[in-house]
C-alpha positions as CSV (number, residue, x, y, z in Angstrom):
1,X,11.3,-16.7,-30.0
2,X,14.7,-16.0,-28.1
3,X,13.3,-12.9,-26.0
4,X,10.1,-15.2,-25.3
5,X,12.2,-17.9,-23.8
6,X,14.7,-15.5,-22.1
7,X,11.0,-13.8,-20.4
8,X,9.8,-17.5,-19.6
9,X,13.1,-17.9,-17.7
10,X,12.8,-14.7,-16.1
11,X,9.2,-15.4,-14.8
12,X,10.3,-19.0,-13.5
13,X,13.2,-17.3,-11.8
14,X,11.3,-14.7,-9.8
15,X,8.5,-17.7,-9.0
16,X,11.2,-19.6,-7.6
17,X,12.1,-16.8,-5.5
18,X,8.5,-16.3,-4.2
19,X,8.6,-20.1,-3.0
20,X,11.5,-20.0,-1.4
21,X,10.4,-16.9,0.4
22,X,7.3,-18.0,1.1
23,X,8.6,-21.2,2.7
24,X,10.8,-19.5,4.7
25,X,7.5,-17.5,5.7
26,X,5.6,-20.3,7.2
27,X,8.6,-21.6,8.7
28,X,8.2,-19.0,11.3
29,X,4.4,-19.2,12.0
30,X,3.1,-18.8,14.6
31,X,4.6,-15.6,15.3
32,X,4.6,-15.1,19.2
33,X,2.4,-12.3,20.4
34,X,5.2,-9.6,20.8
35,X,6.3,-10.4,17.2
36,X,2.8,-10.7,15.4
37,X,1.5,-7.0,17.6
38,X,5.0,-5.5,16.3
39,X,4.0,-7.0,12.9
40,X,0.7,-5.7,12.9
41,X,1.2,-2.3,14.0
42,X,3.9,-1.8,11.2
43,X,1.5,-3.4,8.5
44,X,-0.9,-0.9,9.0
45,X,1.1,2.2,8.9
46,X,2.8,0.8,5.9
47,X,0.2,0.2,4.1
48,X,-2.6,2.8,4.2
49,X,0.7,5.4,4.0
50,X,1.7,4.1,0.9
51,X,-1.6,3.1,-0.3
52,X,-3.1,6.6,-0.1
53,X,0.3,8.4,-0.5
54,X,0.2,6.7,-4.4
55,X,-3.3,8.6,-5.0
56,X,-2.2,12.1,-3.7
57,X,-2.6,12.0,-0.1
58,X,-0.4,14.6,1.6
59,X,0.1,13.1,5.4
60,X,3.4,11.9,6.1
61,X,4.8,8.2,6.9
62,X,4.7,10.1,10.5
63,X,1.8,11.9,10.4
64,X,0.2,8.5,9.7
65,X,1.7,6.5,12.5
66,X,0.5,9.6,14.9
67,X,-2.8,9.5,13.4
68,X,-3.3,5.7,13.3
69,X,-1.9,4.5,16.2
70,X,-2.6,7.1,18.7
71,X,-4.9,9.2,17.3
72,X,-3.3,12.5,17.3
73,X,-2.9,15.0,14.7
74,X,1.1,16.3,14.5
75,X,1.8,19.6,12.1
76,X,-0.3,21.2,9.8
77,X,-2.8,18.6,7.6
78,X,-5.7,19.0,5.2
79,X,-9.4,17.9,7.0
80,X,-9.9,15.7,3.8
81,X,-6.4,13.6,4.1
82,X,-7.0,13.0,7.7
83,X,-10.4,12.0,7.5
84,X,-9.3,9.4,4.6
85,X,-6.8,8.0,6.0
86,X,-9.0,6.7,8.5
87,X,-11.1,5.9,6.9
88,X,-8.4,3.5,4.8
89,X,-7.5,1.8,8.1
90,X,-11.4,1.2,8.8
91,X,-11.5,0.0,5.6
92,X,-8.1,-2.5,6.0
93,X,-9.5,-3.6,9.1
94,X,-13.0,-4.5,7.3
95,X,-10.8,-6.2,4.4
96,X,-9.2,-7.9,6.9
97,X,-12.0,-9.3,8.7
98,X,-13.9,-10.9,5.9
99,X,-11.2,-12.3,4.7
100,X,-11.1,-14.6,7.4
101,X,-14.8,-15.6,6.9
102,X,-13.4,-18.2,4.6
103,X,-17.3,-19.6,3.7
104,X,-18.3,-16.1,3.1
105,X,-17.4,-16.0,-0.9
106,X,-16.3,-12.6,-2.7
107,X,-19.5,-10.4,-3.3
108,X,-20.2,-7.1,-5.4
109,X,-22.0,-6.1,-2.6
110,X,-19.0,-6.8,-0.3
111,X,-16.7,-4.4,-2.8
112,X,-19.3,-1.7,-3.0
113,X,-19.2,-1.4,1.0
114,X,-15.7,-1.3,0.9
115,X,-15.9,1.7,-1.6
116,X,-18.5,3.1,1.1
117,X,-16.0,2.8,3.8
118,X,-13.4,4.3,1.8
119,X,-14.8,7.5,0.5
120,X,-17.6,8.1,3.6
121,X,-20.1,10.0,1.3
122,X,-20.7,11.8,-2.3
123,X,-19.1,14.7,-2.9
124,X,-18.5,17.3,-5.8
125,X,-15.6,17.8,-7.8
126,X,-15.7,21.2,-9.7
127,X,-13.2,21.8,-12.6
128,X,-12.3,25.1,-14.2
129,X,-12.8,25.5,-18.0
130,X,-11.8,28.2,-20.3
131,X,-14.1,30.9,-20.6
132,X,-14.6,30.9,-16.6
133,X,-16.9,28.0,-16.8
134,X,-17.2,26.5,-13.8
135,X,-18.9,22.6,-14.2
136,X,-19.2,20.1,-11.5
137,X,-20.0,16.5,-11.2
138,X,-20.8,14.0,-7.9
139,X,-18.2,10.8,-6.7
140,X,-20.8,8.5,-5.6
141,X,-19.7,6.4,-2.5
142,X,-20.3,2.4,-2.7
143,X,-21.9,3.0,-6.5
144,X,-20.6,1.9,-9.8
145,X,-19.8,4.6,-11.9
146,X,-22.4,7.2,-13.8
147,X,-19.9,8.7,-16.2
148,X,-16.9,7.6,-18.0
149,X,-13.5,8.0,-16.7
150,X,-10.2,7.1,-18.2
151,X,-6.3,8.5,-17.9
152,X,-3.7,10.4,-19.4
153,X,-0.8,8.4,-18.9
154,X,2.6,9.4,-18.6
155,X,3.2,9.1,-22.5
156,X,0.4,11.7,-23.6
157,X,-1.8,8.8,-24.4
158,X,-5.4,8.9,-23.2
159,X,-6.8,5.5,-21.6
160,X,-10.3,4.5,-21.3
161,X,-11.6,2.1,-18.4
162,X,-15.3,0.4,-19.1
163,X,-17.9,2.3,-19.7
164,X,-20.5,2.8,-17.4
165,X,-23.0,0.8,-19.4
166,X,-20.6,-2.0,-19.4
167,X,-19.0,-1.9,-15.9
168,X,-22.1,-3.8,-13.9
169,X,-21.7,-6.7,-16.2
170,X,-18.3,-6.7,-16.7
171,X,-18.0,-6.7,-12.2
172,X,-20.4,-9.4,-12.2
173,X,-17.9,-11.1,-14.7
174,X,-15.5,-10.6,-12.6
175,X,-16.5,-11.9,-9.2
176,X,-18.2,-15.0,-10.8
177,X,-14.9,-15.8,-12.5
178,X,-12.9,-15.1,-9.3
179,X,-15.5,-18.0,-7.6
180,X,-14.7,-20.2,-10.1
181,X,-11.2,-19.8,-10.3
182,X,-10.5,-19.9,-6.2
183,X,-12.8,-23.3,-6.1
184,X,-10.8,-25.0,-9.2
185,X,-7.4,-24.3,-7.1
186,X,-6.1,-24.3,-10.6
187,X,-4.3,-20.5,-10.1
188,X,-2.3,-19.7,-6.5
189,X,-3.3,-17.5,-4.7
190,X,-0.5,-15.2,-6.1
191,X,-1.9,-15.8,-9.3
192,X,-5.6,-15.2,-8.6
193,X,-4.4,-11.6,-7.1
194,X,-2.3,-10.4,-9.8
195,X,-5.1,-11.7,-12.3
196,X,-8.3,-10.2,-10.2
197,X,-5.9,-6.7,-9.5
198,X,-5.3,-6.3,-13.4
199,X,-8.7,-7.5,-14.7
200,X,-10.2,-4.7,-11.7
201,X,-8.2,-2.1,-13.0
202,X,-9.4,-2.0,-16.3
203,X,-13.0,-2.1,-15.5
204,X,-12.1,1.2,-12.8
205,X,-15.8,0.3,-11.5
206,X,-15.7,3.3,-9.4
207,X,-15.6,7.2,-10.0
208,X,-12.6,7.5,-7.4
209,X,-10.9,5.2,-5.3
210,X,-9.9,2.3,-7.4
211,X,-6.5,2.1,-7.2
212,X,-7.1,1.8,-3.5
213,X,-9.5,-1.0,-3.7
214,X,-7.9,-2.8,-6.0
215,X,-4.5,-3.3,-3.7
216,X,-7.3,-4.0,-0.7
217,X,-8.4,-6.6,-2.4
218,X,-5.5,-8.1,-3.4
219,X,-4.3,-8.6,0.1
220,X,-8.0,-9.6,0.6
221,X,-7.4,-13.0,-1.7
222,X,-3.5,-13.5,-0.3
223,X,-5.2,-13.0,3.7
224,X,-8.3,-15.6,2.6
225,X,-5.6,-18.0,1.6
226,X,-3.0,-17.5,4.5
227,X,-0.2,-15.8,2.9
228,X,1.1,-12.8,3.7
229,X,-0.2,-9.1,2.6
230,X,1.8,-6.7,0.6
231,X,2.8,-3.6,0.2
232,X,2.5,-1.3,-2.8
233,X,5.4,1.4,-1.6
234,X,3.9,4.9,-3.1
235,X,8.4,5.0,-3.9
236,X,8.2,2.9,-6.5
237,X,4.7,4.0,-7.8
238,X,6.6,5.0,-11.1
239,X,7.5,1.0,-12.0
240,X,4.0,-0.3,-10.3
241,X,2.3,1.9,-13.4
242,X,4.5,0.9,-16.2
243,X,4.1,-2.8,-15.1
244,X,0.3,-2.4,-16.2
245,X,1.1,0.1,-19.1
246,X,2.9,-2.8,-20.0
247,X,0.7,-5.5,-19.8
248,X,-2.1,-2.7,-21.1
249,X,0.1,-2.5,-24.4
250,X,-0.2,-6.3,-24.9
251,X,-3.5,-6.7,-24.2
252,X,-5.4,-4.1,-25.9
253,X,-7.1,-0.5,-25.2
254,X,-10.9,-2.6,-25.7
255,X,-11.6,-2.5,-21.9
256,X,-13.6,-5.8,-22.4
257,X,-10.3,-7.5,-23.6
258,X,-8.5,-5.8,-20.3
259,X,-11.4,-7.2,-17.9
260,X,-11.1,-10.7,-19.7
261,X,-7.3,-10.9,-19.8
262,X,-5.3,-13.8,-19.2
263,X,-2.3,-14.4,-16.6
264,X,0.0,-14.8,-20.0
265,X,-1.4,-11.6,-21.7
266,X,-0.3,-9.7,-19.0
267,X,3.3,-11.1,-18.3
268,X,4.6,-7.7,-17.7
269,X,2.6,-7.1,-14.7
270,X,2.9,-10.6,-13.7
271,X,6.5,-10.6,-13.3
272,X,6.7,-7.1,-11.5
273,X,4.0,-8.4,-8.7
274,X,5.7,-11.5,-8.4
275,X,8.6,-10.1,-7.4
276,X,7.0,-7.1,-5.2
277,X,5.6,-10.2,-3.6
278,X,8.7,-12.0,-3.1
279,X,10.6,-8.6,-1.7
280,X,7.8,-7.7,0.1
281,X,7.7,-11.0,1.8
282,X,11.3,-10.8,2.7
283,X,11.1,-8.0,4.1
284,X,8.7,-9.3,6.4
285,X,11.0,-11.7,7.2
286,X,14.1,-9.7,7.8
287,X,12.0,-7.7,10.2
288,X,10.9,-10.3,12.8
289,X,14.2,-11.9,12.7
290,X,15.9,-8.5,13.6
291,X,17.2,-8.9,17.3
292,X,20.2,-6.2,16.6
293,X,19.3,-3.0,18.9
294,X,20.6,-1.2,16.3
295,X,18.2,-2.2,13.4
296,X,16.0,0.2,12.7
297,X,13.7,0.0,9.9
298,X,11.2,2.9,8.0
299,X,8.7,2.4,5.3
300,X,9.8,-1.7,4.9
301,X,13.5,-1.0,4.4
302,X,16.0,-1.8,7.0
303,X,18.0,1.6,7.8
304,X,21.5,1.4,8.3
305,X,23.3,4.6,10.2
306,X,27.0,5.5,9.5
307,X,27.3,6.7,13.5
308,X,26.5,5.1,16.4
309,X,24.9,8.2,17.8
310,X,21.7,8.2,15.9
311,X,20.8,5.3,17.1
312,X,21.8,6.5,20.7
313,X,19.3,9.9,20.4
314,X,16.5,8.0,18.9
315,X,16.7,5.6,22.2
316,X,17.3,9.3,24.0
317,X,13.7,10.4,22.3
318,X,11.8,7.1,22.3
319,X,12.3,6.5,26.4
320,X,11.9,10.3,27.1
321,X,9.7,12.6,24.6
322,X,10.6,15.9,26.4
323,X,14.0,15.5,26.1
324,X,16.1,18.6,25.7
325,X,18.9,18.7,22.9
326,X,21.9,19.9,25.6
327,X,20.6,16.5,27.7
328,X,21.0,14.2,24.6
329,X,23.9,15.4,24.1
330,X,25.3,15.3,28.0
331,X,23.9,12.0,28.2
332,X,25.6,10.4,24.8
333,X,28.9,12.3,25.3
334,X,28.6,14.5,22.3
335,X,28.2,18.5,21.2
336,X,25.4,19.9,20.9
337,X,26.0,20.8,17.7
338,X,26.5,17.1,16.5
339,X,23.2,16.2,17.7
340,X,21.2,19.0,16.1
341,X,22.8,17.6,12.8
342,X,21.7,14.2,13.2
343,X,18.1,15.9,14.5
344,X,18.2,18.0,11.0
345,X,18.9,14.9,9.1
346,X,16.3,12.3,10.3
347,X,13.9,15.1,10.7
348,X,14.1,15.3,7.0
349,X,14.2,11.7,5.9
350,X,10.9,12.0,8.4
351,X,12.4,9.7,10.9
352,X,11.5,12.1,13.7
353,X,8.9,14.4,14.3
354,X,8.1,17.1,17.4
355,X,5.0,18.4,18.5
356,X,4.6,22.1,17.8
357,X,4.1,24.7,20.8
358,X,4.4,25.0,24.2
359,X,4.5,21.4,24.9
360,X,6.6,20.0,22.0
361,X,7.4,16.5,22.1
362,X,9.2,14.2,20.0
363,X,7.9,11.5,17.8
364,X,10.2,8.7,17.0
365,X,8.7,7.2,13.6
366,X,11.3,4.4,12.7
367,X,10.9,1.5,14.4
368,X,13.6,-0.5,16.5
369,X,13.6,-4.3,15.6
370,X,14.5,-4.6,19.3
371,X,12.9,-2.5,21.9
């Protein structure tokens, strides 16, 4: 009863946070245009990095920016994680855009396209077995699954999602409940994410590509209801899976249980998105009301340099790309040495990248909170 009242506490505590946060949030809508472009740009980065970064994708925070933003292609990449990660961002801006048809309400058909967008066509996955077998099956884009799929998570355990016999029903279960739940205004919005994320997850609907739907459509119900979307940061992908280990321990391996679970069942994953929430939205906040020239921020955190002169030859590399090491260092007052130091270490944190060959340029990838 004592550790009930002392997680009861807890939960009320982070909530309290989130409202404070969030009214803090509106306080500063409208964002001007500078502010809400800045915003924008840095949402989108952020999240299809992280987003796909979780699930295996091997393009960096930079790579992404490049890739997203200005449509090049810096250092070597695989074909496949290029091509998905734009297909993410067509996907985000999809999400985005029916979630502000507000008398549109939440479809199958609507998450199927999604899963279309994301994943472009079939394709084969072939897997080794002993013996030199060699067996392959199809991913089916924009179709509910055809076999079973489940996980080994990180304790050994193996964990079934819905069968495939079960998964239309238990989607149209879903969505219907969502439509009843958002016109009953009974859950927030916050709520009605958490919920819809969990309950999705343990149907896995799809063959690939769920976690990723699942955090679209999250920010798909915070967006339709004016809040602010999140981030899942692929850093702290480690906690966002033992949150729902969590909340799978109290619910129940019966994946019909999982699909039908309440907001109380699944407290541990309710308190760890609560939170993200509140941090994430924080964050936001921290970042439009950074004026100081040197605030720099990377990945939603706010970077703070122990020299000056960082800061000074990321200015040197944002306002001239073919800058020369000896003229950053002329021009700040420094060795030469020094500055291939501080090169070396934000090259490596992947705050800076350069173009490769003849005509290498320099990328700066953290952002200034005042340009």
């Amino acid at each position: 009863m004592a550790r009930n009242q002392y997680n009861l506490r807890k939960m009320e505590t982070k909530t309290e946070q989130l409202e404070r946060a969030l009214e803090r949030w509106q306080q500063l809508q409208p964002l001007n245009q500078y502010d809400q472009e800045k915003f924008s740009r840095r949402f989108s980065v952020d999240f299809n990095y992280n987003s796909n970064h979780i699930e295996g994708n091997t393009l960096t925070y930079g790579q992404t920016e490049l890739l997203l933003l200005f449509g090049r292609v810096v250092q070597e990449a695989e074909m496949k994680d290029l091509e998905e990660m734009k297909a993410s961002d067509v996907g985000l801006k999809m999400m985005t855009e029916e979630a502000t048809q507000s008398v549109h309400p939440l479809t199958e058909t609507f998450i199927r396209q999604l899963h279309k967008t994301l994943l472009r066509e079939d394709y084969e996955v072939y897997r080794n077995l002993p013996g030199g077998v060699t067996t392959s099956y199809t991913i089916h884009a924009g179709q509910y699954k055809t076999r079973p799929n489940s996980v080994i998570t990180r304790y050994g355990d193996r964990f079934d999602y819905a069968s495939p016999e079960e998964t239309p029903a238990l989607m149209s279960d879903l969505v219907w409940w969502y439509r009843e739940e958002e016109a009953k205004k009974e859950l927030t919005p916050i709520e009605l994410a958490i919920l819809f994320h969990y309950r999705y997850i343990r149907i896995h609907p799809f063959e690939d590509g769920n976690g990723r739907i699942a955090r679209l459509l999250v920010n798909y119900i915070l967006s339709r209801h004016g809040y602010p979307m999140v981030v899942v940061r692929s850093r702290k992908k480690k906690a966002y899976l033992e949150a729902l280990h969590q909340a799978d321990l109290k619910v129940g391996s019966v994946p019909s249980d999982g699909s039908h679970a309440s907001l109380q069942s699944i407290r541990p994953f309710r308190t760890y998105f609560t939170q993200l929430v509140a941090n994430e939205i924080q964050a936001d906040i921290d970042f439009i009301n950074d004026h100081d020239p040197d605030g720099w921020w990377f990945d939603g955190e706010r970077i703070k340099f122990q020299s000056p002169t960082i800061g000074q030859i990321l200015r040197a590399m944002r306002s001239n790309p073919d800058v020369q090491v000896t003229e950053i260092a002329d021009k700040i007052g420094v060795s030469r040495v020094a500055v291939q130091k501080s090169i070396k270490l934000m090259a490596d944190k992947g705050y800076i990248m350069r173009d490769v060959g003849k005509y290498a340029r320099w990328h700066v990838c953290i952002t200034c909170a005042k340009w």
